[in-house]
N, C-alpha and C positions, 0 to 999 in steps of 0.2 A: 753207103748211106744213099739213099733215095731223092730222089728231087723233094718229096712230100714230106720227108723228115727234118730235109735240110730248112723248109720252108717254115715250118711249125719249130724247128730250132733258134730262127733268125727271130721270128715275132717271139719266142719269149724272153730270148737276149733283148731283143726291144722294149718288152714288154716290163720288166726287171729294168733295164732303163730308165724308164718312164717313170715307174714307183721310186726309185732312187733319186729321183728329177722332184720327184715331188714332195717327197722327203724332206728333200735341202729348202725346198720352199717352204715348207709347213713349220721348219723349224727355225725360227727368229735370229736374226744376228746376235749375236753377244753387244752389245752396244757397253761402252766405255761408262764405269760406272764413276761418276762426276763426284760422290758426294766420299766415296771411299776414298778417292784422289785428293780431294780437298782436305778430308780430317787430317789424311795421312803429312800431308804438306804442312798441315796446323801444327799439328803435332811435331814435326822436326822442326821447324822453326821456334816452336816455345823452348823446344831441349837445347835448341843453337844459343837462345836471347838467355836463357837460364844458366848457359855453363858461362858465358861472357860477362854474366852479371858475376859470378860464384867468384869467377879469375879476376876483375876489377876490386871487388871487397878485397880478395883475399890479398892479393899485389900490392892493396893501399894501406893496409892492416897488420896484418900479422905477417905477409911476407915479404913488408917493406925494409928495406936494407936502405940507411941513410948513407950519402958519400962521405966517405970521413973528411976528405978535404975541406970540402963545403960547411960543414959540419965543426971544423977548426979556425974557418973562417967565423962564422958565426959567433963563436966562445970569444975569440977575440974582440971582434966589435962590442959584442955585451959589455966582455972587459973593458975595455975603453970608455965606452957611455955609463956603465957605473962608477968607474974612477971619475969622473966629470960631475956628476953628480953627489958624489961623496966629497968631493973638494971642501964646499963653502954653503951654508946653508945660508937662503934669502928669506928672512922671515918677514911677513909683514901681519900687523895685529890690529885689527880690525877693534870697531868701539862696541861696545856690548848692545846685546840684542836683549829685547823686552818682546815677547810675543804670546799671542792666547794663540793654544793648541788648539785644533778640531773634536768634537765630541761631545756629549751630553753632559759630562759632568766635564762644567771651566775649569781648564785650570791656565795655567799660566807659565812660562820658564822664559829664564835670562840667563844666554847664553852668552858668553866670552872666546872666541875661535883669532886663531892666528892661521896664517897661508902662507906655508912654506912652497916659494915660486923655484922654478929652475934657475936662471939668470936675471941678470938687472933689469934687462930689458921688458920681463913681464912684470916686475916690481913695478915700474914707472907706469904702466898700463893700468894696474892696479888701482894705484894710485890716483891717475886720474879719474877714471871708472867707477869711482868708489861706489859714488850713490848707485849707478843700476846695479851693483854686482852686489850690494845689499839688498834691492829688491828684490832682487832673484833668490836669495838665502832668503828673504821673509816668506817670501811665496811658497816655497822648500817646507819652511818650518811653519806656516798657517795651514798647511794642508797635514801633520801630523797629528795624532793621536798621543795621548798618553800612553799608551800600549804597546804603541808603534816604538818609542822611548824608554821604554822601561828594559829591558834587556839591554846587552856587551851588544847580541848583532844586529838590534833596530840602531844602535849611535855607530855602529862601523856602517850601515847599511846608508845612514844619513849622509854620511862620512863621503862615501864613492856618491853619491848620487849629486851632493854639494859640490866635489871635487866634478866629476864628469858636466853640471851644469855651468859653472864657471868658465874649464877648458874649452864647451861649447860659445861661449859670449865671449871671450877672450880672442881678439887677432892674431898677436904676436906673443904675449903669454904662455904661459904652461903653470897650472900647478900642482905641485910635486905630491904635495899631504897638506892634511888639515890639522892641527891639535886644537882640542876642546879644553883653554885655561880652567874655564868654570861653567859649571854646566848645572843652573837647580831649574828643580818645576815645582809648582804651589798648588 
């Protein structure tokens, strides 16, 4: 090979260089695409919070296994506290109610109710309480309807709601049920 060959060899190895140089220039970095990275991260994390959620239902549900132990304990205190409660019933009978219903067409009902309390202790509560814990049942029964009344589940309905307003006025009280002696409306 010739000096002049070698010379014209070197510049196009250079020269192929140089276009390869500029190549790599012309052609852009790959820059890190942000928004692919983010869905993808959203998206595993919704599939993480989803199965977490799926294992909570399912654990608290349908693949709750109760400890029988605990669950032995349980029956027995019930048992005990209904044995207590079935002992001895504390009635106390309240004097009759005369009250106008709510509604367009008057009407009017006199009620007769007894309070079957847990123990002595709410008796005597009762008892002194009388008058407010009558207000509270007039209030109860002026804000009813006939309608409200006329059905088994608007007088069972009255029934918890008389009982649950009471238990709430009541300190040391408890009462157990209500029976309705006599019950008309006019």
């Amino acid at each position: 090979m010739t000096l002049v060959q070698k010379k014209i060899s070197d510049k196009l190895t250079m020269a192929e260089e140089e276009n390869q140089e500029q190549e790599k220039a012309e052609t852009p970095k790959k820059k890190k695409d942000w928004k692919k990275i983010l869905t993808m991260a959203f998206v595993a994390i919704n599939v993480l919070g989803g199965g977490a959620a799926v294992f909570t239902v399912y654990s608290n549900t349908i693949g709750y296994v109760a400890d029988p132990i605990g669950e032995e304990i349980k029956r027995l205190k019930f048992a005990e506290k209904m044995k207590f409660f079935e002992e001895k019933p504390i009635i106390y009978s309240m004097d009759p109610f005369v009250i106008n219903l709510a509604g367009k067409a008057r009407k009017s009902m006199q009620i007769e109710m007894s309070l079957e309390m847990v123990d002595e202790n709410g008796y005597e509560e009762v008892i002194t309480k009388t008058t407010e814990a009558r207000d509270r049942i007039a209030k109860i029964l002026n804000e009813k309807s006939f309608t409200d009344l006329e059905s088994i589940q608007g007088k069972l309905l009255l029934k918890d709601e008389i009982i649950g307003t009471l238990n709430r006025f009541l300190d040391q009280g408890v009462v157990k049920g209500i029976y309705f002696t006599n019950l008309v409306v006019q």
